[in-house]
C-alpha positions as CSV (number, residue, x, y, z in Angstrom):
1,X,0.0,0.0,0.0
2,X,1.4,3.4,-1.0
3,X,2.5,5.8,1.5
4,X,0.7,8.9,2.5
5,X,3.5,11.0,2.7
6,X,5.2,9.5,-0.7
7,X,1.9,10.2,-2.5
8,X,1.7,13.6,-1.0
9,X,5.8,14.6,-1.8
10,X,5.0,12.9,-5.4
11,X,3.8,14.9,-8.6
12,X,0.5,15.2,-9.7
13,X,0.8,13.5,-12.9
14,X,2.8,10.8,-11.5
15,X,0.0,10.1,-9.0
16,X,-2.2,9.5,-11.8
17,X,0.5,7.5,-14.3
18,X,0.3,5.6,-10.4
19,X,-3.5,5.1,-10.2
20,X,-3.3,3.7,-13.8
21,X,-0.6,1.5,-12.9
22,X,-1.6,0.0,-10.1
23,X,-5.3,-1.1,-12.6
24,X,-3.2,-2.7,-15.1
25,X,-1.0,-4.3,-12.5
26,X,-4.2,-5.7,-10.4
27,X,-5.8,-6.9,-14.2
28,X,-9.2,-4.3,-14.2
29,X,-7.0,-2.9,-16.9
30,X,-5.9,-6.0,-19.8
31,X,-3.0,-6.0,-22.1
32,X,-4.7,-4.3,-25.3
33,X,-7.7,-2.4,-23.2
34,X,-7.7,1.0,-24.6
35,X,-7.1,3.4,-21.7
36,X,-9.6,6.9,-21.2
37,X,-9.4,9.7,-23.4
38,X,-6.7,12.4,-22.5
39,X,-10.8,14.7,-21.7
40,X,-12.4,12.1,-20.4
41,X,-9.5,11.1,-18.1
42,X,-8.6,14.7,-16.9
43,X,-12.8,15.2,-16.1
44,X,-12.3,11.7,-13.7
45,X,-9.1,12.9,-12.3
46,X,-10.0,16.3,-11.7
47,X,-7.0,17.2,-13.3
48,X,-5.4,19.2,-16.1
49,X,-5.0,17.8,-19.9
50,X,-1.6,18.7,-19.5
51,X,-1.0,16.5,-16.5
52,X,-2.9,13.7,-17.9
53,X,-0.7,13.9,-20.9
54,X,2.3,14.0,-18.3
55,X,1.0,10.6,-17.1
56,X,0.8,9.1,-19.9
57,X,4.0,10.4,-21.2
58,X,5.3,8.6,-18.0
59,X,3.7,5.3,-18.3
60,X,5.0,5.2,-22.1
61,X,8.6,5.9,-20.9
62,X,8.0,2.9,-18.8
63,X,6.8,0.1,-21.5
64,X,3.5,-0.4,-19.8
65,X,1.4,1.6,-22.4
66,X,1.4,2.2,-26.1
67,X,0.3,5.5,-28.4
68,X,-1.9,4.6,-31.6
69,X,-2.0,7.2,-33.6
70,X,-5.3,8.6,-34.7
71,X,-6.6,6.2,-32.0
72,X,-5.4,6.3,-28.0
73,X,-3.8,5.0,-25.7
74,X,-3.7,1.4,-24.8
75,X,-2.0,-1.6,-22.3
76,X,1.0,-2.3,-24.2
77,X,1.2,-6.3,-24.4
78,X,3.7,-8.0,-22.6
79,X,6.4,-9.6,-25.1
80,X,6.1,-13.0,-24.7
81,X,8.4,-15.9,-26.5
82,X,7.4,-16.8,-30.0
83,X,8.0,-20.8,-31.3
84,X,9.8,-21.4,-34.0
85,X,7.9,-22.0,-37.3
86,X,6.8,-25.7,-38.9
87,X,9.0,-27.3,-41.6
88,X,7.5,-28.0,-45.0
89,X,5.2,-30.8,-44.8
90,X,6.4,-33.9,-46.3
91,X,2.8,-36.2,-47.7
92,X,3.4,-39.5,-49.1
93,X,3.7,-39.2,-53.1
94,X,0.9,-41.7,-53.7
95,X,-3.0,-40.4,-54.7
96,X,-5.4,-41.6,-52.0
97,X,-9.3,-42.4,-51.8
98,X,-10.5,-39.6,-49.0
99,X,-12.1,-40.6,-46.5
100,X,-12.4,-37.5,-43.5
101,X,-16.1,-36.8,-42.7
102,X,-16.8,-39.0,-39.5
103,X,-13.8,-37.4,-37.8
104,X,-15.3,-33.6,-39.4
105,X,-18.7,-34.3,-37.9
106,X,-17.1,-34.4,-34.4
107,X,-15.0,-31.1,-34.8
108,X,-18.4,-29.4,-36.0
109,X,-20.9,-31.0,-33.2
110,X,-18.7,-29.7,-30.9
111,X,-18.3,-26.0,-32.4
112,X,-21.7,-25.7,-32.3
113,X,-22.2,-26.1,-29.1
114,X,-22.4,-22.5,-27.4
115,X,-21.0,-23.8,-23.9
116,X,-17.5,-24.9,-25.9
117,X,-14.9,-22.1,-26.3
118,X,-14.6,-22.3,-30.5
119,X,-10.9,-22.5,-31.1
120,X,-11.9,-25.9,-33.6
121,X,-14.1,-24.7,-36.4
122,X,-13.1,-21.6,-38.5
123,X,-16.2,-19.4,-38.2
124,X,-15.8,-15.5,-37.4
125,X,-17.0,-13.9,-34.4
126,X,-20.7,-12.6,-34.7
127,X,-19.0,-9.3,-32.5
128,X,-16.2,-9.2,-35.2
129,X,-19.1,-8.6,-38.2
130,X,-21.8,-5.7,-39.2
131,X,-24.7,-8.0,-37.9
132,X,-27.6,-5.3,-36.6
133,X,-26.7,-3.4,-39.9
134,X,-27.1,-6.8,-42.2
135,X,-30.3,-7.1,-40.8
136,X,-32.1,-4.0,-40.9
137,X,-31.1,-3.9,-44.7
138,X,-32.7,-7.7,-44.4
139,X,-36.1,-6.5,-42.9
140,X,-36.1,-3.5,-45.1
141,X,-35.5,-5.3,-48.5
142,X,-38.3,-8.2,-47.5
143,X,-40.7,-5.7,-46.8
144,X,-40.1,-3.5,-49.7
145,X,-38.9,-6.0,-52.5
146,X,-42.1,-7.7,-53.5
147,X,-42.1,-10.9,-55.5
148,X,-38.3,-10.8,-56.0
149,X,-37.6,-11.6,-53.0
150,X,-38.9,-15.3,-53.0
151,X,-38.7,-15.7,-56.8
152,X,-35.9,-18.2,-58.3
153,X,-33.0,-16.6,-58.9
154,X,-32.1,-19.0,-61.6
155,X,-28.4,-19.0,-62.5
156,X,-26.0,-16.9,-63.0
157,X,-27.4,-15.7,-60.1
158,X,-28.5,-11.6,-58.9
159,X,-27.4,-9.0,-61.3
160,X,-26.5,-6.9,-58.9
161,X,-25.1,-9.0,-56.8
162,X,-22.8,-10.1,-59.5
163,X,-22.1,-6.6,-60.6
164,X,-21.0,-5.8,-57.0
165,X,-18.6,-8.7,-57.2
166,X,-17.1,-7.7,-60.7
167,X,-16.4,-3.9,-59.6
168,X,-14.8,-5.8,-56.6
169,X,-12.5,-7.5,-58.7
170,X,-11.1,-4.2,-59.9
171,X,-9.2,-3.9,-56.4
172,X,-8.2,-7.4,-56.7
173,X,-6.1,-6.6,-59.7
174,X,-7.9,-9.3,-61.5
175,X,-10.8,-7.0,-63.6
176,X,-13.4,-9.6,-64.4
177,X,-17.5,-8.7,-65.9
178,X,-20.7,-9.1,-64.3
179,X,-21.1,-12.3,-66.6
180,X,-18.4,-14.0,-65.9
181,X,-19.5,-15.1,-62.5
182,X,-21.7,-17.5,-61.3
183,X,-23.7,-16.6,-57.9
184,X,-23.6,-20.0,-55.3
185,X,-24.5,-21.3,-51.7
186,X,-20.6,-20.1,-50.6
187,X,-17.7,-21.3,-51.2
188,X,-18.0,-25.0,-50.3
189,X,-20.4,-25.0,-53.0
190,X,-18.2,-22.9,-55.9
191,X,-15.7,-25.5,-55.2
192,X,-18.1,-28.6,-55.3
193,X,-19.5,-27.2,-58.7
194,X,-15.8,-26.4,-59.8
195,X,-14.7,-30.1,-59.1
196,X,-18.0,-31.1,-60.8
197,X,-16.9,-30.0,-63.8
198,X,-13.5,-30.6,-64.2
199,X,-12.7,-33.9,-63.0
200,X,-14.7,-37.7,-63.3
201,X,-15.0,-39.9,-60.7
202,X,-11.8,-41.7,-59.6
203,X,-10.1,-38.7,-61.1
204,X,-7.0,-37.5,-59.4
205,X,-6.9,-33.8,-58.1
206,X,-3.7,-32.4,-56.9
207,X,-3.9,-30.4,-53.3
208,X,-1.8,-28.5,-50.8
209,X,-0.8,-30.4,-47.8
210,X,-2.2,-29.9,-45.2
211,X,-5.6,-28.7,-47.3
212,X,-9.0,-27.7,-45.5
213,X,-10.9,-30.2,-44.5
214,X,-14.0,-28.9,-46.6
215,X,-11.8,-29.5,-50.0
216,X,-10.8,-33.1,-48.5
217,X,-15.3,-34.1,-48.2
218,X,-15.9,-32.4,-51.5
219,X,-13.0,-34.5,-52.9
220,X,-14.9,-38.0,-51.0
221,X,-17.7,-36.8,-52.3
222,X,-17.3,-37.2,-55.6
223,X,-15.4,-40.3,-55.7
224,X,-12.0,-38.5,-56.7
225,X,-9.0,-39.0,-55.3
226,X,-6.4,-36.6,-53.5
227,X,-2.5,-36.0,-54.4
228,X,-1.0,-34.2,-51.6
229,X,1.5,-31.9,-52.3
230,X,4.4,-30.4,-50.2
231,X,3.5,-26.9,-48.7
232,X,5.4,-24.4,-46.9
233,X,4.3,-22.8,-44.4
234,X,4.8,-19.1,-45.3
235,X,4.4,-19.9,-49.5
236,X,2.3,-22.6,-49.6
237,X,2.0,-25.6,-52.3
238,X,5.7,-26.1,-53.6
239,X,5.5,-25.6,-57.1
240,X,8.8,-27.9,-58.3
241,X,7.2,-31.1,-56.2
242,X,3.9,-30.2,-58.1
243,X,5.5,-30.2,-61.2
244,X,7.5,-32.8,-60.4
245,X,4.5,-34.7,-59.7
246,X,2.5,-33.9,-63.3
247,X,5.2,-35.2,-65.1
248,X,5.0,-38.8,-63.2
249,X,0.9,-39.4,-63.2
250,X,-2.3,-37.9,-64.8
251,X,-4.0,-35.2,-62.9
252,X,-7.8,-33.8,-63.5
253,X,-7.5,-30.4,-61.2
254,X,-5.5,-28.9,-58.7
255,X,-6.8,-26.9,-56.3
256,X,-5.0,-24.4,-54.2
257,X,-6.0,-21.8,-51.5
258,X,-3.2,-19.1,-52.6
259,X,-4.3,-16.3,-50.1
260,X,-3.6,-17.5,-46.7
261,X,-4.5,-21.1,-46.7
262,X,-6.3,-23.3,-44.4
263,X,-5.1,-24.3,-42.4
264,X,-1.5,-23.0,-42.9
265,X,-2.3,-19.4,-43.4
266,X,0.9,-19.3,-45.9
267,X,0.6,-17.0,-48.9
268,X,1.7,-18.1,-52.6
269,X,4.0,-15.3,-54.2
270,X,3.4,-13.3,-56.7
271,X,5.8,-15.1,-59.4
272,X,4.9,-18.5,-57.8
273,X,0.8,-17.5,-58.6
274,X,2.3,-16.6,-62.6
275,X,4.2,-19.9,-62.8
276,X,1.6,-22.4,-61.8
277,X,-0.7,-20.6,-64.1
278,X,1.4,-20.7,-66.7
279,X,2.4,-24.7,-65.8
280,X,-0.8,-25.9,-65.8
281,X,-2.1,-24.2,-69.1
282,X,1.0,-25.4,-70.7
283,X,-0.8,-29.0,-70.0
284,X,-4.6,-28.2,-70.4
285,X,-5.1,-29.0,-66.7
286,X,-7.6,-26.5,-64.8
287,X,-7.1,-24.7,-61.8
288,X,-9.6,-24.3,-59.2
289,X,-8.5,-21.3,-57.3
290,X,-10.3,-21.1,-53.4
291,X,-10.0,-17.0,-52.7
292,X,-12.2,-17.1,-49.3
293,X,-9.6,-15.2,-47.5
294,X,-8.2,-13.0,-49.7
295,X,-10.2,-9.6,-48.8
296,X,-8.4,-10.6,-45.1
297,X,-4.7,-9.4,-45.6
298,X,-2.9,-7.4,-43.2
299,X,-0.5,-6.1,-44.9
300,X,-1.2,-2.7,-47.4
301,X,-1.9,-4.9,-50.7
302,X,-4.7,-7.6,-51.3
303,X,-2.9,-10.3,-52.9
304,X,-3.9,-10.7,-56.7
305,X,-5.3,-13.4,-57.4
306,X,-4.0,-16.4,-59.6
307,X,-7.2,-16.0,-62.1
308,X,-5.2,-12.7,-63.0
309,X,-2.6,-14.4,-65.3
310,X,-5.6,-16.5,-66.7
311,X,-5.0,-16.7,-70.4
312,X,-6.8,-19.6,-71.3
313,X,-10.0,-19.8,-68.8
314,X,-8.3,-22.5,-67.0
315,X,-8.5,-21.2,-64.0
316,X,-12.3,-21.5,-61.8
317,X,-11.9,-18.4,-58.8
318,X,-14.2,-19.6,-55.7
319,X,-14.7,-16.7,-52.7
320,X,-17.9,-15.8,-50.6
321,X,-18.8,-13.5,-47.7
322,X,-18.5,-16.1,-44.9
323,X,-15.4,-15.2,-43.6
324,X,-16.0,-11.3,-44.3
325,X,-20.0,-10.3,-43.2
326,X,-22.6,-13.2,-42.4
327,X,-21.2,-17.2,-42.8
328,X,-25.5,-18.1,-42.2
329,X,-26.6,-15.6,-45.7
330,X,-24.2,-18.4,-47.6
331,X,-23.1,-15.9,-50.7
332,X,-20.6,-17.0,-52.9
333,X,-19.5,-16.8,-56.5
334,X,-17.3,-18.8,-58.9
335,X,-15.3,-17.4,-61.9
336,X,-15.2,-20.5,-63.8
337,X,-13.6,-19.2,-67.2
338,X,-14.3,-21.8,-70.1
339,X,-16.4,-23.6,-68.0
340,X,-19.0,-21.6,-67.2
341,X,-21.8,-22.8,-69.1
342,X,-21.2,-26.2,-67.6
343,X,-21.0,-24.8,-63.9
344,X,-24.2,-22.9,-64.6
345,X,-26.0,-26.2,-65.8
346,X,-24.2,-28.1,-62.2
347,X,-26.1,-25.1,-60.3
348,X,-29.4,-25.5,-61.3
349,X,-29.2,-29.3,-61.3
350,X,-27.5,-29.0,-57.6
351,X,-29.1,-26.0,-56.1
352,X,-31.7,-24.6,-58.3
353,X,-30.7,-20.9,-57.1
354,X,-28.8,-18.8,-54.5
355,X,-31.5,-17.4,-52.1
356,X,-32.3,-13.6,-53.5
357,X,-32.4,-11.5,-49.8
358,X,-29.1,-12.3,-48.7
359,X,-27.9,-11.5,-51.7
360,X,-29.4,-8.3,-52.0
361,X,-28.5,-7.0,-48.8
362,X,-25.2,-7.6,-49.4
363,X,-25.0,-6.0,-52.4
364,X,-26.7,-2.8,-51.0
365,X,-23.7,-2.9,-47.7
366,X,-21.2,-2.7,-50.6
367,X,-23.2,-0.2,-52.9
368,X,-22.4,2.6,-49.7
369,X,-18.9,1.5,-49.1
370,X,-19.6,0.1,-45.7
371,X,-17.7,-3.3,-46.4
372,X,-14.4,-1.3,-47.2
373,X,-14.4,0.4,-43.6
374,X,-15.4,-2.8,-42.1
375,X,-12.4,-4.9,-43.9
376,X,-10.4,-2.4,-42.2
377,X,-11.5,-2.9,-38.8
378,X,-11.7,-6.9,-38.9
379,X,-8.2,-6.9,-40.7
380,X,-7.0,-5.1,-38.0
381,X,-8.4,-7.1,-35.2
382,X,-7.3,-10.5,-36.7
383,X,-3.9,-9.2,-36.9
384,X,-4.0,-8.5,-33.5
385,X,-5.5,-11.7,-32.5
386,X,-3.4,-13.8,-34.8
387,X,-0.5,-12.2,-32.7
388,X,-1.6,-13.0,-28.7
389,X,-2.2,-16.4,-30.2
390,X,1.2,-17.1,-31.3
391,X,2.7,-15.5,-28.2
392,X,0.2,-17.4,-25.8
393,X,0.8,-20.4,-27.9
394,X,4.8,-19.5,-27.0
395,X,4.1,-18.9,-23.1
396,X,1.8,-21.9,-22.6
397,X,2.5,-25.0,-24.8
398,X,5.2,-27.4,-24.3
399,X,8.8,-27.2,-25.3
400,X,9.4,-27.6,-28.6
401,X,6.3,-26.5,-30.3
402,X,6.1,-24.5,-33.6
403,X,3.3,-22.2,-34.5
404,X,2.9,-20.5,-38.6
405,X,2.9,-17.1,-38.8
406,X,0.4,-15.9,-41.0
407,X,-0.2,-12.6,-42.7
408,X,-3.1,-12.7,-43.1
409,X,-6.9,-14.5,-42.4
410,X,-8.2,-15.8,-38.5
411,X,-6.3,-19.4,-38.9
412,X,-2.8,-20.7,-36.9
413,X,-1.5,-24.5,-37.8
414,X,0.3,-25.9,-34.6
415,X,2.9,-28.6,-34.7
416,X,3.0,-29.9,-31.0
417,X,6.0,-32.4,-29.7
418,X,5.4,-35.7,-31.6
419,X,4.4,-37.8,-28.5
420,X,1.2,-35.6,-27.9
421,X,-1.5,-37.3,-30.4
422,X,-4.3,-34.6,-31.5
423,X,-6.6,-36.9,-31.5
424,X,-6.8,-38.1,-27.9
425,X,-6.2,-33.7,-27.2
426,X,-9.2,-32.7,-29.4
427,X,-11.4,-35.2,-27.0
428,X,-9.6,-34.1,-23.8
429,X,-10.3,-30.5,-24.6
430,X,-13.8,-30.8,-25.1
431,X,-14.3,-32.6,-21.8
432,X,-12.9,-29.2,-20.4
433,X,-15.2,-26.8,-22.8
434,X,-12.7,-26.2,-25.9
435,X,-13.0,-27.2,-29.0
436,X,-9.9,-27.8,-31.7
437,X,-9.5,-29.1,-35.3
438,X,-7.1,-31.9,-34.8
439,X,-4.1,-32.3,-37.7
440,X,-5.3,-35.6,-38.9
441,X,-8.7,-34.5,-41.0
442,X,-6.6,-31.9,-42.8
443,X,-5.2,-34.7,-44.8
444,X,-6.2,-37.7,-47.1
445,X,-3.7,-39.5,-45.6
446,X,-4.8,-38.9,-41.9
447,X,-1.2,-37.2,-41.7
448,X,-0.4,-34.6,-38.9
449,X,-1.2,-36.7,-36.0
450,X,0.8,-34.4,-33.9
451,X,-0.8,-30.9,-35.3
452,X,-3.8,-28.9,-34.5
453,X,-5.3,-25.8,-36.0
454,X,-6.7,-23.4,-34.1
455,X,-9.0,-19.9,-35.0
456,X,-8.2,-17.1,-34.2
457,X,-11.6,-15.3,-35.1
458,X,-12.8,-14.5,-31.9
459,X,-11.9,-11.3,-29.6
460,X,-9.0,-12.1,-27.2
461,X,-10.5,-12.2,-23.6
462,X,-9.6,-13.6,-20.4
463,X,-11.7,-16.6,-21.2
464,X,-9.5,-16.9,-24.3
465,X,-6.0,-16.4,-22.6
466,X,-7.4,-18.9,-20.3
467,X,-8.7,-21.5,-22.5
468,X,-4.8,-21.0,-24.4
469,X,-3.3,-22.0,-20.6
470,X,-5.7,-25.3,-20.1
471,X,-5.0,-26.1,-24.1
472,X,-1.2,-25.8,-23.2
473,X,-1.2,-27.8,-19.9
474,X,-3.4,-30.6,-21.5
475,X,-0.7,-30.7,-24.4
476,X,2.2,-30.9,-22.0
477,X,0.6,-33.7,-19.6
478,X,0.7,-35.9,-23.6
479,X,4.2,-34.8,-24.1
């Protein structure tokens, strides 16, 4: 307890930078809270701007909070230790018959239950997205938009809706037209309708390694059969073990998540984008191009996309909303080049239509700019999230453990020491409220026994930092 006298003898503003202090040290204040305003502060205190700004001043000299500019002040995180990074994976050369879903069904009865702390499935938080604003243009357009609303909205899907997309793809640097796309039921369904019409069952499809889980049961689906390929964790799908791998056995597809892969997060250059492009047209093989995280960079630039070096209309771009503004209102779109009057044809035999209200409330949040300033803010708080993951990861998990680094999307792969089996983690986390995607459904192979990944898409909380602690202790008591 502080000392009359030495609170007395003390300066004004350092009794305040004191006061502050003593919060963040006790917890009332967390690492990354934003502090008071410099007004609102000074009208609390009872004190001067100027000494408030004193204070802070102080309390920045001392590490314990940060300046944002054009924002505040905040609790500065405490650096923490950050694990070293995974190697590049190393699948078996051989095409396998998938076979994933049992094990998904697990990850995804657990993520939906509302008790369990979602680290497993990769949904954003509701809190992280422009819900009450989605919905009052919901209410508005079903009251207002008369038989269009529950019409068929036979493919290609919503004209404006698909104009939206197509001035969207002006940013991408990938300019594509209002008829070039094909509106779907997200992008699990762009990429069922892309594999659809490419490849024939017991067809082999080339894939990253480790690839989402959702490519893997559209793969089983369909009877096809998945070549892994070598990823790295930072680039993603190695492009001389691809080609390596065309010249030694007949593939239908590939399919690649260039822009921050799940569940790697890793980012395919720009020249590395330009030379599978131009590999695969050399040999007439399509690419099917999954672009659901690519409006969720955090650096300055969206990464282009592959379709942008697209000569031949090989290449079928997937992407949807779900990550971005409402994962329920299932909006998505494919790109599918050449093969766009087949995909059309797979729609309406598969789905009939998109439904129309979803579509068109969307549409009218991007017609007023809103998504732009919202991309900003979620971009910004993944980034941040992304980070106290990696560095709770590093305080709490066993020796020995390596964590990706993206840049970019709400997604971290963790390789744990090689005694601690994912499996038998996934089932003791849930019996303590916390659900994970364990390694092995992230490959055809049931590869990755000792990996999990984990989302980042929800705001970091106690709860969080907490559930991080139990995850690490579980994972050390298996090591």
């Amino acid at each position: 307890m502080r000392q009359a006298s030495a609170v007395h003898k003390s300066k004004l503003y350092e009794q305040v930078a004191e006061r502050l202090g003593d919060a963040i040290a006790a917890g009332t204040l967390r690492a990354g809270d934003r502090l008071p305003s410099v007004r609102q502060l000074s009208a609390s205190e009872r004190v001067s701007v100027s000494t408030v700004l004193q204070a802070y001043l102080h309390l920045e000299s001392l590490g314990i909070i940060e300046t944002r500019p054009q924002s505040g002040h905040y609790v500065r995180r405490r650096e923490r230790p950050l694990p070293a990074e995974p190697q590049v994976s190393q699948p078996s050369a051989t095409a396998a018959p998938v076979s994933v879903s049992a094990l998904v069904a697990r990850v995804y009865r657990a993520a939906s239950d509302p008790r369990i702390i979602p680290l497993g499935a990769a949904v954003p938080s509701p809190a992280l997205l422009p819900t009450r604003r989605l919905n009052r243009e919901l209410s508005l357009l079903s009251r207002e938009s008369g038989e269009v609303a529950i019409d068929y909205d036979m493919p290609p899907g919503c004209l404006v809706m698909r104009q939206q997309v197509a001035r969207r793809s002006l940013d991408w640097g990938c300019p594509l037209a209002p008829e070039d796309f094909v509106m779907t039921c997200g992008a699990s369904e762009a990429v069922h309708l892309s594999l659809f019409a490419v490849a024939r069952r017991g067809d082999t499809v080339a894939i990253e390694s480790p690839a989402y889980y959702g490519t893997l049961q559209a793969i089983e689906a369909q009877g096809l059969r998945a070549l892994e390929i070598p990823s790295h964790p930072r680039h993603g799908m190695e492009l001389d073990a691809l080609e390596a791998a065309l010249k030694k056995r007949k593939v239908a597809a590939v399919l690649v998540v260039p822009s921050f892969s799940n569940p790697l997060g890793s980012c395919m250059p720009e020249e590395n984008r330009q030379r599978l492009v131009a590999m695969l047209a050399a040999r007439g093989i399509p690419l099917i191009e999954d672009d659901i995280y690519g409006d969720l960079h955090f650096g300055p630039r969206r990464p282009r996309p592959a379709k942008a070096h697209d000569k031949e209309g090989l290449v079928l771009l997937c992407g949807s909303f779900s990550k971005t503004l409402a994962p329920g209102y299932r909006v998505g779109w494919v790109a599918p080049g050449r093969f766009r009057e087949k995909v059309e044809l797979l729609k309406f035999a598969q789905t009939v239509a998109t439904p129309t209200l979803p579509q068109l409330a969307i549409t009218a949040f991007l017609r007023d700019g809103g998504y732009d300033r919202h991309l900003r803010s979620l971009r910004r708080q993944l980034s941040s999230q992304v980070q106290r993951m990696v560095e709770a990861i590093g305080e709490h998990f066993p020796e020995g453990t390596r964590v990706t680094r993206p840049e970019g999307g709400p997604l971290v792969w963790v390789e744990l020491p090689r005694k601690v089996d994912s499996l038998v983690l996934h089932s003791r986390a849930l019996e303590a409220g916390i659900s994970i995607a364990p390694g092995p459904i992230f490959s055809a192979q049931r590869r990755y026994g000792n990996f999990i990944r984990l989302n980042c898409g929800f705001p970091w909380s106690p709860r969080m930092e907490g559930a991080l602690a139990t995850l690490g202790s579980l994972a050390r008591s298996l090591a």
